[in-house]
GUDOMI-599368 format. One record per residue (C-alpha): x, y, z. Coordinates in Angstrom, 1 decimal. Layout:
BEGIN
[[X; Y; Z]]
...
//
This chain:
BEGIN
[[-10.9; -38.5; -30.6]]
[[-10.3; -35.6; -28.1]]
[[-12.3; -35.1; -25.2]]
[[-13.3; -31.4; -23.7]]
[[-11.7; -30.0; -21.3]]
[[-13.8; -31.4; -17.9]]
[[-15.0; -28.3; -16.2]]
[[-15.6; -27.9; -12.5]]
[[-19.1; -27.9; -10.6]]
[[-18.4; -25.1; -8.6]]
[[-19.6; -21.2; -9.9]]
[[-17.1; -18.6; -10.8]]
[[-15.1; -16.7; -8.2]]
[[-17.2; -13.0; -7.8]]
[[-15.5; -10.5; -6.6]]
[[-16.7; -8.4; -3.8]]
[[-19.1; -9.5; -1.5]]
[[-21.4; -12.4; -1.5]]
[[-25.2; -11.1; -2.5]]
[[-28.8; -13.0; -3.0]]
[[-28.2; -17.1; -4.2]]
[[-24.4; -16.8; -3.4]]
[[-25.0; -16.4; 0.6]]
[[-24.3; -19.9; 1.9]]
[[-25.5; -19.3; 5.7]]
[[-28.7; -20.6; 5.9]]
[[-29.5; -17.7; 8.6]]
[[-28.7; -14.1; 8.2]]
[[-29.5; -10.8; 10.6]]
[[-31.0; -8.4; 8.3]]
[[-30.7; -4.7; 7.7]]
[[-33.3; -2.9; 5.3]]
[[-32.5; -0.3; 3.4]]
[[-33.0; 2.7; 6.1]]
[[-30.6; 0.9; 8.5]]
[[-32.9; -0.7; 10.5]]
[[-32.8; -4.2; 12.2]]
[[-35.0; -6.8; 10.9]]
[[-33.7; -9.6; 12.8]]
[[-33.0; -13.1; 11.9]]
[[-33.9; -14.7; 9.4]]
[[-33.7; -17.5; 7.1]]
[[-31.4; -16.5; 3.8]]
[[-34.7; -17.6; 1.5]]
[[-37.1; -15.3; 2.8]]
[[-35.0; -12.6; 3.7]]
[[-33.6; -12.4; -0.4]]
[[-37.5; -12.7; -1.0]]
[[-38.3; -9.4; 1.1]]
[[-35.2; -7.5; -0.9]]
[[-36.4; -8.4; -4.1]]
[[-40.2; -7.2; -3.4]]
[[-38.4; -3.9; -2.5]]
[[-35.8; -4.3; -6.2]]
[[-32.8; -4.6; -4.3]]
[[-30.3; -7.8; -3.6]]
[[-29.8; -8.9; -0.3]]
[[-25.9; -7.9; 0.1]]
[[-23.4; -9.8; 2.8]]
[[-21.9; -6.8; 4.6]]
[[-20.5; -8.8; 7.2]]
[[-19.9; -12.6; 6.5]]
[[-17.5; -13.3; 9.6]]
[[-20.6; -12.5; 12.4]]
[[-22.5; -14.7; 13.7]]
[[-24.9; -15.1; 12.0]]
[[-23.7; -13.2; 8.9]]
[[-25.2; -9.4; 8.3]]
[[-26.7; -8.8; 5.7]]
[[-28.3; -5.5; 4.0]]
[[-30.8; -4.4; 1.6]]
[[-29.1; -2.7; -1.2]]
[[-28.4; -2.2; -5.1]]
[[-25.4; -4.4; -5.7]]
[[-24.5; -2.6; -8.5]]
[[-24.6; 0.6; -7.1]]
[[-22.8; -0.5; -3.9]]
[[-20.0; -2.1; -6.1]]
[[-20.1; 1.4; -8.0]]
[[-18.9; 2.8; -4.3]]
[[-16.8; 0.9; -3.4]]
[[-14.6; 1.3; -6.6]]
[[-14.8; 5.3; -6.4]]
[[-13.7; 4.7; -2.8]]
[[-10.9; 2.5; -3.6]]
[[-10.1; 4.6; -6.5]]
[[-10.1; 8.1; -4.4]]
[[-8.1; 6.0; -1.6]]
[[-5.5; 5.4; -4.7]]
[[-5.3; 9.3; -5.7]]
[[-4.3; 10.5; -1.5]]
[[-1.7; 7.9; -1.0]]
[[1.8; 8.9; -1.3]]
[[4.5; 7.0; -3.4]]
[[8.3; 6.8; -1.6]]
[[10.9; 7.3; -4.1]]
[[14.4; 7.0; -3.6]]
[[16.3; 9.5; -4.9]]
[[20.2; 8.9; -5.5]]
[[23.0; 11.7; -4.1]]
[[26.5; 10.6; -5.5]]
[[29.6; 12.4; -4.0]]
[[33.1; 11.4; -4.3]]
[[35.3; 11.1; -0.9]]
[[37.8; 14.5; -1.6]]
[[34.7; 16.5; -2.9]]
[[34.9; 20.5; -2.1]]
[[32.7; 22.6; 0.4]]
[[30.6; 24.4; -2.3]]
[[29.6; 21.0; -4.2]]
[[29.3; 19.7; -1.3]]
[[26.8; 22.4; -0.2]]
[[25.4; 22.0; -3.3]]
[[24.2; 18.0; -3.0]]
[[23.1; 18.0; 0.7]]
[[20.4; 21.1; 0.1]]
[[18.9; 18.6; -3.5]]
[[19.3; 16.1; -0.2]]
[[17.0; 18.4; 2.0]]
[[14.7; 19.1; -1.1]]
[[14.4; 15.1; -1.5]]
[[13.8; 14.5; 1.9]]
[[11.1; 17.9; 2.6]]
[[9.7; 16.3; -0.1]]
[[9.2; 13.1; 1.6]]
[[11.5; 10.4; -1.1]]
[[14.4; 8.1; 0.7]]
[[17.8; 9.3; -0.4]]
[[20.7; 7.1; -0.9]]
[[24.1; 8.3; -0.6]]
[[26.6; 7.0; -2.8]]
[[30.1; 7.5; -2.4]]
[[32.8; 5.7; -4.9]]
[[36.1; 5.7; -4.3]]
[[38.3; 5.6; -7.2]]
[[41.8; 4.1; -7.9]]
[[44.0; 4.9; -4.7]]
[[41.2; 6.5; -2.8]]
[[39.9; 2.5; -2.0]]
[[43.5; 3.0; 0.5]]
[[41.8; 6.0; 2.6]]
[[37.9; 4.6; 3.7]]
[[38.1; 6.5; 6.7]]
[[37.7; 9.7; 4.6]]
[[34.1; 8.2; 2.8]]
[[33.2; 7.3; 6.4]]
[[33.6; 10.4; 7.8]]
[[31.8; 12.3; 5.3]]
[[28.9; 10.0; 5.5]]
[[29.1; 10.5; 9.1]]
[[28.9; 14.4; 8.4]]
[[26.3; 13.7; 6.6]]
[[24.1; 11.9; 9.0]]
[[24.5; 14.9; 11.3]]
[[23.6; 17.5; 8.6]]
[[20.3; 16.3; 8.2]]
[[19.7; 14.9; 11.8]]
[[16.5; 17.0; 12.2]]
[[15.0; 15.9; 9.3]]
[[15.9; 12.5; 8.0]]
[[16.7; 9.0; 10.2]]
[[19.4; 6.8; 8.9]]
[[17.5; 3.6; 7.2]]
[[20.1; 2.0; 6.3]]
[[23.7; 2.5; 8.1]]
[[27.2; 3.2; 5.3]]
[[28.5; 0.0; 4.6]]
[[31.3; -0.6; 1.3]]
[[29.9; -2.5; -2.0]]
[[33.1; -3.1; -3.6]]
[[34.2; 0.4; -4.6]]
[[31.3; 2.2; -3.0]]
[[29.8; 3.3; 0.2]]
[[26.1; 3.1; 0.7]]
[[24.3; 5.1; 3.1]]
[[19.9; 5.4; 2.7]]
[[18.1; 8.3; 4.8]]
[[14.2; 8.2; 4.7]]
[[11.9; 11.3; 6.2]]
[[10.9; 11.6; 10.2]]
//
């Protein structure tokens, strides 16, 4: 015979803040509804006072001492809170990294070419990485790679730092500029 699976005593993790029976301080400082300071007082009474009024008593602040605690609708504060979070989400700005590859004997015009979709990149805020692959006997002349990385770097010296400095990966040289 199979027994159930034993389940523990203790409630559910909530998200969000602690609010009414889930405050374990046995003494709060409340705030009502308007903002105003009610004091201290014991958890008990003061969840009594919110629910005359048909709100929850909501811990704002659990790390004071005692903890704060306000009179609100804990579903419309969650409610908030998410559209905040969720607005917060929208205005942040993702880094990309976009990739430029060149080859160490390239010409002026293609050159010119990759370093202004490098400015676009960088005006437009992404990390760029430089790639720069040597093939067959070009692995004999590094130098060349390092000095165009190096011309490079002082292209866009007014716009982008160097994140990560040219170093070789088997055939290739790697070089990563992020935005100022």
């Amino acid at each position: 015979m199979a027994r159930p699976p034993r389940r523990s005593l203790q409630p559910p993790v909530k998200s969000g803040p602690r609010y009414d029976n889930f405050i374990q301080s046995p003494k709060v400082r409340v705030i009502d509804d308007q903002g105003e300071n009610l004091g201290v007082m014991y958890t008990r009474e003061a969840i009594e006072q919110a629910q005359e009024q048909g709100l929850n008593l909501v811990e704002v602040s659990p790390n004071a001492d005692p903890p704060v605690c306000k009179f609100l609708d804990i579903g419309r504060y969650r409610y908030e809170a998410q559209k905040k979070a969720n607005a917060q989400r929208k205005t942040q700005k993702t880094q990309d990294i976009k990739e430029v590859k060149m080859r160490p004997n390239i010409d002026t015009h293609d050159y010119d070419v990759k370093m202004r979709n490098v400015n676009k990149f960088i005006d437009n805020g992404d990390k760029v990485k430089v790639t720069l692959r040597f093939r067959g006997r070009e692995m004999a002349h590094q130098q060349l790679g390092m000095d165009l990385l190096n011309r490079v770097r002082d292209d866009v010296e007014e716009t982008a730092k160097v994140e990560q400095f040219p170093r070789l990966e088997g055939r290739q040289m790697l070089m990563v500029l992020a935005p100022k």
